[in-house]
C-alpha positions as CSV (number, residue, x, y, z in Angstrom):
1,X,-95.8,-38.0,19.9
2,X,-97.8,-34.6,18.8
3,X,-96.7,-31.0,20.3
4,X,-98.8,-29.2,22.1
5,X,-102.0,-27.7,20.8
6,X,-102.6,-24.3,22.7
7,X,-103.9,-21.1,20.9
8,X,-100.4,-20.0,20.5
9,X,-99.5,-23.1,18.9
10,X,-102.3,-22.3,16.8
11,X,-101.4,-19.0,15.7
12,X,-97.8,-20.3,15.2
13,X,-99.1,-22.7,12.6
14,X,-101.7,-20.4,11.2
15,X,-99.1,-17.5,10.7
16,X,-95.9,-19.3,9.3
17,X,-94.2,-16.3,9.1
18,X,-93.7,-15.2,12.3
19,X,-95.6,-14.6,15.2
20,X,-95.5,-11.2,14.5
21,X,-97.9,-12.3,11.2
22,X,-96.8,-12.2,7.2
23,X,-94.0,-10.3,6.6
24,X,-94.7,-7.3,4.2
25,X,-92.8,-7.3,0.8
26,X,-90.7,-4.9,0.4
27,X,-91.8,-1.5,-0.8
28,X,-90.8,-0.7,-4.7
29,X,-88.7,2.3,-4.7
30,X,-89.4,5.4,-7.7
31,X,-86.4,7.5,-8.7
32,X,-87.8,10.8,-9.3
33,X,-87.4,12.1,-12.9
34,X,-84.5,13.9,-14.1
35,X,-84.7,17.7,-13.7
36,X,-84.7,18.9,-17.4
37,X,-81.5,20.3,-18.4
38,X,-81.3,23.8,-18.8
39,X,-81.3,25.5,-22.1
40,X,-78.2,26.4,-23.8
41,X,-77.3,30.2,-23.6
42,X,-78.7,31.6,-26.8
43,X,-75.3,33.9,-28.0
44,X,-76.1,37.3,-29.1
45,X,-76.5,38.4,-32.6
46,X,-73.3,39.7,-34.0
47,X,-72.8,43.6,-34.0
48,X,-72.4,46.0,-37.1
49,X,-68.9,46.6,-35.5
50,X,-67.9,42.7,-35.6
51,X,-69.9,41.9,-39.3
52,X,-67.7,45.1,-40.7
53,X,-64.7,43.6,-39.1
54,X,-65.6,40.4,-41.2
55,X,-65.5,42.0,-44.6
56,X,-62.2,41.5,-45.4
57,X,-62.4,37.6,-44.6
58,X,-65.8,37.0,-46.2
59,X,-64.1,38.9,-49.8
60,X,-61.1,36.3,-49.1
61,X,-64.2,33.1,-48.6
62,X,-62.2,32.9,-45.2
63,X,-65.5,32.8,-43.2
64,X,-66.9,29.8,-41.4
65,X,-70.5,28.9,-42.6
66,X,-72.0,30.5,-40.2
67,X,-70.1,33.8,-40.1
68,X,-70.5,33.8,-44.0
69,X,-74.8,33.5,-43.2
70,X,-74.6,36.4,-40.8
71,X,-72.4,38.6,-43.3
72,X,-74.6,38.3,-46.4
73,X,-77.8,38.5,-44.0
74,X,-76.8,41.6,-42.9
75,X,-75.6,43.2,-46.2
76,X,-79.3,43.0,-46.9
77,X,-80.4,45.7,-44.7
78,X,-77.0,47.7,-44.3
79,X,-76.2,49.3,-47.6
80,X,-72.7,50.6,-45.9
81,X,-71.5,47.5,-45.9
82,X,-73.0,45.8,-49.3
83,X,-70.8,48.7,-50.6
84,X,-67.8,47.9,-48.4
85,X,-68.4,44.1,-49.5
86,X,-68.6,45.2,-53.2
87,X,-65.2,47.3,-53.0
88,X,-63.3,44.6,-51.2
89,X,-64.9,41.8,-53.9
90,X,-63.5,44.2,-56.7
91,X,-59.8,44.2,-54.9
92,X,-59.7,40.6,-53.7
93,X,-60.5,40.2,-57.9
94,X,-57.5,42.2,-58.9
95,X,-55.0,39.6,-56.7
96,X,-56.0,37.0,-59.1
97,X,-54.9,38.0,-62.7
98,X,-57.2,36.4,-65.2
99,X,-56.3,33.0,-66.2
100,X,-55.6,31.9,-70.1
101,X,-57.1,29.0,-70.3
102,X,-55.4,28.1,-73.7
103,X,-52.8,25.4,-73.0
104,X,-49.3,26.8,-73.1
105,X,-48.5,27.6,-77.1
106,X,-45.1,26.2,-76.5
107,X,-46.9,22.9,-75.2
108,X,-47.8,21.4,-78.5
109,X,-44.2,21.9,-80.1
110,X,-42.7,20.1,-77.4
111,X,-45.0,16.9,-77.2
112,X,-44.9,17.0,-81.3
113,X,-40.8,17.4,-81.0
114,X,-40.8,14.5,-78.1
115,X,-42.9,12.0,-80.4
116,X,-41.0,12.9,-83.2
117,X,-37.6,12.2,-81.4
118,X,-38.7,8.8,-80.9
119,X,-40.1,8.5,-84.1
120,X,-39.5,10.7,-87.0
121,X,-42.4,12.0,-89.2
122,X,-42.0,10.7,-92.8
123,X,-42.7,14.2,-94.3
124,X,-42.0,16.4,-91.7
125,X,-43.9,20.0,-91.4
126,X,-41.5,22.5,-92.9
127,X,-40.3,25.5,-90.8
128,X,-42.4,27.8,-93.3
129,X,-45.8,25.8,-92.7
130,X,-45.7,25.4,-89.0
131,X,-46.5,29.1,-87.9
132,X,-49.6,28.2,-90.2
133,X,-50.1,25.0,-88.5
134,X,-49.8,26.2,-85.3
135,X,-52.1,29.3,-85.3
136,X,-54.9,27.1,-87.2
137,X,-54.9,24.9,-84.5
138,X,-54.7,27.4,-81.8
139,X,-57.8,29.3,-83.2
140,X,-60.0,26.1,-83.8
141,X,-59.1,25.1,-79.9
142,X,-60.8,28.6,-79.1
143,X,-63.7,27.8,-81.7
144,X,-64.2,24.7,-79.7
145,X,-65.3,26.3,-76.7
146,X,-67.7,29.0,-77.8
147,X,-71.4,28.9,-78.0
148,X,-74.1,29.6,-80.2
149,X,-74.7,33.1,-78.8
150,X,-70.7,33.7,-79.1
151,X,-70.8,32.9,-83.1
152,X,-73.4,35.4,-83.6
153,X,-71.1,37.9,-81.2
154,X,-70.8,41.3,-82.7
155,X,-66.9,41.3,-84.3
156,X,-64.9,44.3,-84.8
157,X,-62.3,43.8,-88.1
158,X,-60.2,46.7,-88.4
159,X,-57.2,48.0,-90.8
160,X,-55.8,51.0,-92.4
161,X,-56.5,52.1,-96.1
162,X,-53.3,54.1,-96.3
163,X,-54.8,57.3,-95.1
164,X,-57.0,56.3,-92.2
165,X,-58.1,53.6,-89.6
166,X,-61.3,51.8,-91.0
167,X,-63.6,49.1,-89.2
168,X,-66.4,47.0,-89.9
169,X,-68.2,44.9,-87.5
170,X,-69.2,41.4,-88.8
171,X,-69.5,37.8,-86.7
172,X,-67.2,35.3,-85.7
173,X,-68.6,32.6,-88.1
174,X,-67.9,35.9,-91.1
175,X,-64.7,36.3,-89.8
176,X,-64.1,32.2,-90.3
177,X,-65.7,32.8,-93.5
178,X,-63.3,35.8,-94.4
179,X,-60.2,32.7,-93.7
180,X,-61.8,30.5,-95.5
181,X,-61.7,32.7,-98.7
182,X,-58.6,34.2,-98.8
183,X,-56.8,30.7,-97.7
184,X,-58.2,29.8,-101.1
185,X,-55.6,31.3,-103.3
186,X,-53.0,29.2,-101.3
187,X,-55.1,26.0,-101.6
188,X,-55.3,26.9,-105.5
189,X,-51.8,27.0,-106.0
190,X,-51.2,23.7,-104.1
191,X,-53.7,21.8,-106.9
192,X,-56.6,22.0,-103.6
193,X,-60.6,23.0,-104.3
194,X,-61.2,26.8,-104.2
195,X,-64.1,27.1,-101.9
196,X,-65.0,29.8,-104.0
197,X,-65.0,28.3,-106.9
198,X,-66.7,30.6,-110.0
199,X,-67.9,32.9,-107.7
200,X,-65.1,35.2,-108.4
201,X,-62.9,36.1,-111.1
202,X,-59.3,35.0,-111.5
203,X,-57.0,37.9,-109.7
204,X,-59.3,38.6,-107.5
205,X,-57.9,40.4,-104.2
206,X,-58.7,39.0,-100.6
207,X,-61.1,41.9,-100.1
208,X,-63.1,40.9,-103.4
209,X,-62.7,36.8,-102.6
210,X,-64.2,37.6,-99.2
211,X,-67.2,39.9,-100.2
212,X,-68.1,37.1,-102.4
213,X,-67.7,34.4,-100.1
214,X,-70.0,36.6,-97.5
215,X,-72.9,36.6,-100.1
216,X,-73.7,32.8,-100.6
217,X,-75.6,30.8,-98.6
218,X,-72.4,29.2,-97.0
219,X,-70.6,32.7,-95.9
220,X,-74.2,33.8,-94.4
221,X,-74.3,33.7,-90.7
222,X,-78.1,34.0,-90.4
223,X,-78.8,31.6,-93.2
224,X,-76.7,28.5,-91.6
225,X,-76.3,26.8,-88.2
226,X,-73.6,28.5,-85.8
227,X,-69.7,27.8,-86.2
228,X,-71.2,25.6,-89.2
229,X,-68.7,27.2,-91.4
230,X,-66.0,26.2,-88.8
231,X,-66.1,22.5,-90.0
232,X,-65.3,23.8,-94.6
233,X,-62.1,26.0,-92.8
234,X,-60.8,23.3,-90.4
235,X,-60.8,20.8,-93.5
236,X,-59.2,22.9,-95.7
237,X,-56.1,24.3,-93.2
238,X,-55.5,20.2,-92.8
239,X,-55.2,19.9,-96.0
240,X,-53.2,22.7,-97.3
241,X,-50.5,21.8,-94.0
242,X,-50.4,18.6,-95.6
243,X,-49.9,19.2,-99.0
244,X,-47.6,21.8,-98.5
245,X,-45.5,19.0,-96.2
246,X,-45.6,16.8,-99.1
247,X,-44.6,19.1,-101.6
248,X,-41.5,20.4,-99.5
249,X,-39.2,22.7,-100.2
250,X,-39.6,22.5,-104.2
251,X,-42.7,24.4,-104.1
252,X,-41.9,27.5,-101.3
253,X,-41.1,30.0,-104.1
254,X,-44.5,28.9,-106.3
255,X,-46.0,32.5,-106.2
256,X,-49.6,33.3,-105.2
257,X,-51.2,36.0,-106.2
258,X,-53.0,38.5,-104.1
259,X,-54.5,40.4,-106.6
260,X,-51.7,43.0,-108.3
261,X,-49.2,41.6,-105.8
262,X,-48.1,38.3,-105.6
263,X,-45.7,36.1,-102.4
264,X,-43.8,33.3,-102.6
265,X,-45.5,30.2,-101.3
266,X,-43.4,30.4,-98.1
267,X,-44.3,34.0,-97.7
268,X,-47.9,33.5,-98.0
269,X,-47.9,30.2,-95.3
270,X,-46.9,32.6,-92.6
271,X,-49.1,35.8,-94.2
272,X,-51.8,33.2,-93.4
273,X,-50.9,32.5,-89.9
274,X,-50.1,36.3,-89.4
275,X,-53.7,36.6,-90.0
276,X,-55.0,34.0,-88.5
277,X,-53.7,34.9,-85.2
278,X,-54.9,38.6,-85.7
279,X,-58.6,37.9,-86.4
280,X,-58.1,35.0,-83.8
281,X,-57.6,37.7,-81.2
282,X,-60.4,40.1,-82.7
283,X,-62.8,37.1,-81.9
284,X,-61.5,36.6,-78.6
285,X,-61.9,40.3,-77.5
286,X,-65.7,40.1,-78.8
287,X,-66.5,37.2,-76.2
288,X,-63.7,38.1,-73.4
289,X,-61.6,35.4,-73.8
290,X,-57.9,35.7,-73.5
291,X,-55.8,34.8,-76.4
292,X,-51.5,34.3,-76.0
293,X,-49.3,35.7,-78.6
294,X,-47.6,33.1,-81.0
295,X,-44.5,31.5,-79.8
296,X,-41.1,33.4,-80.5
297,X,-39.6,31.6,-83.1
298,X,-43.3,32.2,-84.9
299,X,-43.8,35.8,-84.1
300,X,-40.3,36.4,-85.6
301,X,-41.4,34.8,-89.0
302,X,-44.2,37.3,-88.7
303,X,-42.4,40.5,-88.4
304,X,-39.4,39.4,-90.6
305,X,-42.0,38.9,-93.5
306,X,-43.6,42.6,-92.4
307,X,-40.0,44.2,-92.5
308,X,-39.1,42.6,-95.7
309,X,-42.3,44.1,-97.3
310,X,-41.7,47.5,-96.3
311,X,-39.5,48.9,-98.7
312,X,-42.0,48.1,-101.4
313,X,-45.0,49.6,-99.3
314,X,-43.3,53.1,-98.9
315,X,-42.9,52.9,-102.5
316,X,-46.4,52.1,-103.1
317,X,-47.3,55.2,-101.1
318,X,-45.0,57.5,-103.3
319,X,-46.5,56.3,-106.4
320,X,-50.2,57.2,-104.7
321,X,-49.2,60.2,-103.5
322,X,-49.6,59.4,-99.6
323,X,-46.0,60.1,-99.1
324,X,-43.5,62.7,-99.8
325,X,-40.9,61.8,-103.3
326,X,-37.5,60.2,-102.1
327,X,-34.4,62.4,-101.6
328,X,-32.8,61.0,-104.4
329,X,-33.4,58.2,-107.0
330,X,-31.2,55.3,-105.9
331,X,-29.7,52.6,-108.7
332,X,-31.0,49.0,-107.5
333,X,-27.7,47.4,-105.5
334,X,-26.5,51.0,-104.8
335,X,-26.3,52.3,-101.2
336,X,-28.8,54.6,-99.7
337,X,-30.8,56.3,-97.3
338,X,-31.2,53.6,-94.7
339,X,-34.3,53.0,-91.4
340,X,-32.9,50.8,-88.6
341,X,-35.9,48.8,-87.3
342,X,-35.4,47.7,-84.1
343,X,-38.0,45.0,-83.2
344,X,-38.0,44.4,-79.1
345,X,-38.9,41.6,-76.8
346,X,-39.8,38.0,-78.0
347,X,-39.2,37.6,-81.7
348,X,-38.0,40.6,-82.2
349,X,-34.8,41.8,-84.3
350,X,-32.9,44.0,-86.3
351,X,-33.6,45.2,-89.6
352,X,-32.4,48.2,-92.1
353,X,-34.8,48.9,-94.6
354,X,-33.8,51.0,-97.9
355,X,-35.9,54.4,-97.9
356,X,-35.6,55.7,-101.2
357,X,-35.8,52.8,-103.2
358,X,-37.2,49.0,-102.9
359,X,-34.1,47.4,-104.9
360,X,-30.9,49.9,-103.0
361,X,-28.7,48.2,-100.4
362,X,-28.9,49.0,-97.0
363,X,-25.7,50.7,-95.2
364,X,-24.7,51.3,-91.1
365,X,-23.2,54.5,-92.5
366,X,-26.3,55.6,-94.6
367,X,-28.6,55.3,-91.5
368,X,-30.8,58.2,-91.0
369,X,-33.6,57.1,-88.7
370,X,-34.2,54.8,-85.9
371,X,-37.2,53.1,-84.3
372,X,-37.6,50.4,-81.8
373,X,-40.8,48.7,-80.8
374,X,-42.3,46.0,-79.3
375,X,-42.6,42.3,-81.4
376,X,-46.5,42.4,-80.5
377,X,-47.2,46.2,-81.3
378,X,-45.3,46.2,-84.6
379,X,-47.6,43.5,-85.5
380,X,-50.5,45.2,-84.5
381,X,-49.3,48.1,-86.4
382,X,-49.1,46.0,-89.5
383,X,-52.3,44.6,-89.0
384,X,-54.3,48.1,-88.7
385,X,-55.4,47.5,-85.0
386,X,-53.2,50.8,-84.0
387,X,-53.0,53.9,-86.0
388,X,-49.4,54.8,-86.8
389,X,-48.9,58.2,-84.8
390,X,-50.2,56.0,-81.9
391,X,-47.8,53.3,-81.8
392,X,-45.5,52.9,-78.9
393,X,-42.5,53.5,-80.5
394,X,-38.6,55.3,-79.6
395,X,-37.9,57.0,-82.8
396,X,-34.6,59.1,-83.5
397,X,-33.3,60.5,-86.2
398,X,-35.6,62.0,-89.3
399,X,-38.8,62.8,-88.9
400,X,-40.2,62.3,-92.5
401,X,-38.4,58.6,-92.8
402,X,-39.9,57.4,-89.5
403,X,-43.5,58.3,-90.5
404,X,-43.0,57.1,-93.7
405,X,-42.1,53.8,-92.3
406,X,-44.8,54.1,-89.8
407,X,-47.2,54.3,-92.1
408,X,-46.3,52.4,-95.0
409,X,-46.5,49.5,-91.7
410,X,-49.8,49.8,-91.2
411,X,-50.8,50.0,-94.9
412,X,-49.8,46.6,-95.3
413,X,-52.9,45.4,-93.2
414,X,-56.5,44.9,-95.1
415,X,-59.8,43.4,-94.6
């Protein structure tokens, strides 16, 4: 049976949403955009009064990064400050000592003594040859490290002549050279090549060997490649440590001649590392580059070898006439006159050194003079780098016998 059929039957079915007609979808809803956020406070530039205050940290490199930009920008435009910065660099410079970076000198001895307790050498390096050993090694380690410009560095050598300082400036790779030639008169009596060869005459002194050696092509700095004389020296200190090592203790009194003098073999292993050290140092003070003292039981081979040479030297001055006649002619083996030596700090000792003749015996109760120094300046004294009324020495006792030994100490140095 079909409903009824009125209009509002008709609207009913012609609007099936409702009589009220379609219902209107619902109404899409926009957020409005976030409000930008506001801008960060922009801090103020740092006063002069709070840069000043950071001086002292930025000297230290205690700054942050950004306190360390805003110093070093504003020692650009405030020259009060660049000179406080400068001042405070200097200071903060001064807390840290410069560094040796050489290894500790003691450091080889030890790992060589801790190998060798596990395993002995078969030809051990005698006590007379390691001072030599050591000191060559120590100076090729600094040869190592230096550059071309540092081989063509302007060297200073100095000594004493007997009557006044004297100095030459050479070249590192010379001063190598120099080595080279005056190691030769130990390599000849040990049966090794003489780099020199016929250049020189037999007898010739060091000074002699060495002005030779600086003329050829070899001893030439501007006619070679830098440190190029580096590799003959290295070779040939090898090779004399190990000959020496082989020979032993048979050949420490073979005498070598140094011109109108002559040392036993011994004598002239630590003469050479005396030296080598020395001119070591000169190099390192050309290029700025700090050099340690030998160890102690080294630096005591070197001064006992310059005490036991004294008594000769003050007589060699006599017989030139660069030092007053003794008080009284002494038999050899009889007591006289005596000099106490004292010798201070590391490797240092006591020694009593005849004054008015090279063969008397030395006596307490003939003492007439005393002098103490420092291991490292009597050295220097010996090796001409000090003139003798400079050295840092306590002297009692007479005059005249303490600047004859003074003296006669630093003629032992040459070229």
């Amino acid at each position: 049976m079909s409903g009824p059929a009125g209009p509002e039957a008709t609207r009913a079915q012609e609007s099936p949403d409702g009589p009220d007609g379609p219902t209107a979808p619902p109404r899409a809803e926009h957020p409005d955009p976030p409000a930008p956020a506001p801008p960060a406070p922009t801090l103020p530039a740092p006063t002069h009064k709070v840069l000043k205050s950071l001086l002292g940290a930025w000297a230290l490199a205690a700054c942050s990064a950004e306190e360390t930009a805003a110093v070093e920008e504003h020692l650009t435009d405030c020259a009060t400050c660049a000179d406080e910065a400068v001042r405070l660099r200097d200071a903060v410079a001064l807390l840290h000592p410069e560094d040796n970076l050489d290894l500790d000198p003691r450091l080889r001895s030890r790992v060589l003594s801790a190998c060798l307790g596990r395993r002995p050498a078969r030809v051990p390096v005698p006590d007379w040859v390691a001072p030599y050993d050591a000191e060559t090694a120590r100076l090729d380690a600094l040869l190592h490290d230096i550059g071309e410009a540092e081989w063509r560095a302007p060297v200073r050598l100095k000594w004493f002549d007997g009557e006044r300082p004297v100095a030459r400036d050479t070249t590192a790779a010379a001063v190598i050279g120099h080595l080279l030639a005056v190691d030769g008169l130990v390599a000849a009596v040990l049966g090794l090549p003489d780099p020199l060869g016929p250049l020189v005459a037999e007898g010739a002194t060091p000074t002699e060997r060495t002005e030779a050696f600086w003329t050829t092509a070899a001893g030439d700095p501007a006619g070679q490649a830098p440190g190029a004389v580096r590799g003959g020296w290295r070779e040939q200190s090898h090779a004399l440590t190990r000959t020496a090592s082989f020979a032993g203790a048979e050949a420490a009194d073979r005498p070598v001649p140094y011109g109108p003098v002559s040392l036993p073999l011994a004598d002239s292993f630590v003469d050479r590392a005396f030296e080598c050290w020395v001119h070591a140092v000169d190099i390192a003070d050309a290029i700025d580059y700090p050099y340690a003292s030998p160890s102690a039981g080294h630096l005591h081979r070197m001064v006992d070898l310059g005490a036991r040479l004294l008594p000769a030297a003050i007589a060699g001055r006599r017989r030139a006439g660069l030092a007053p006649p003794p008080h009284a002619l002494v038999p050899a083996g009889a007591p006289g006159r005596t000099l106490h030596l004292e010798v201070e700090g590391s490797g240092g000792g006591h020694w009593y050194i005849p004054l008015d003749s090279p063969g008397a015996t030395t006596s307490a109760a003939e003492t007439v003079a005393h002098v103490a120094l420092d291991a490292v300046e009597f050295c220097r004294l010996a090796a001409g780098h000090i003139p003798p009324e400079e050295a840092a020495a306590g002297q009692t006792g007479d005059r005249q016998a303490i600047r004859d030994a003074l003296y006669a100490t630093a003629s032992l140095s040459r070229l």
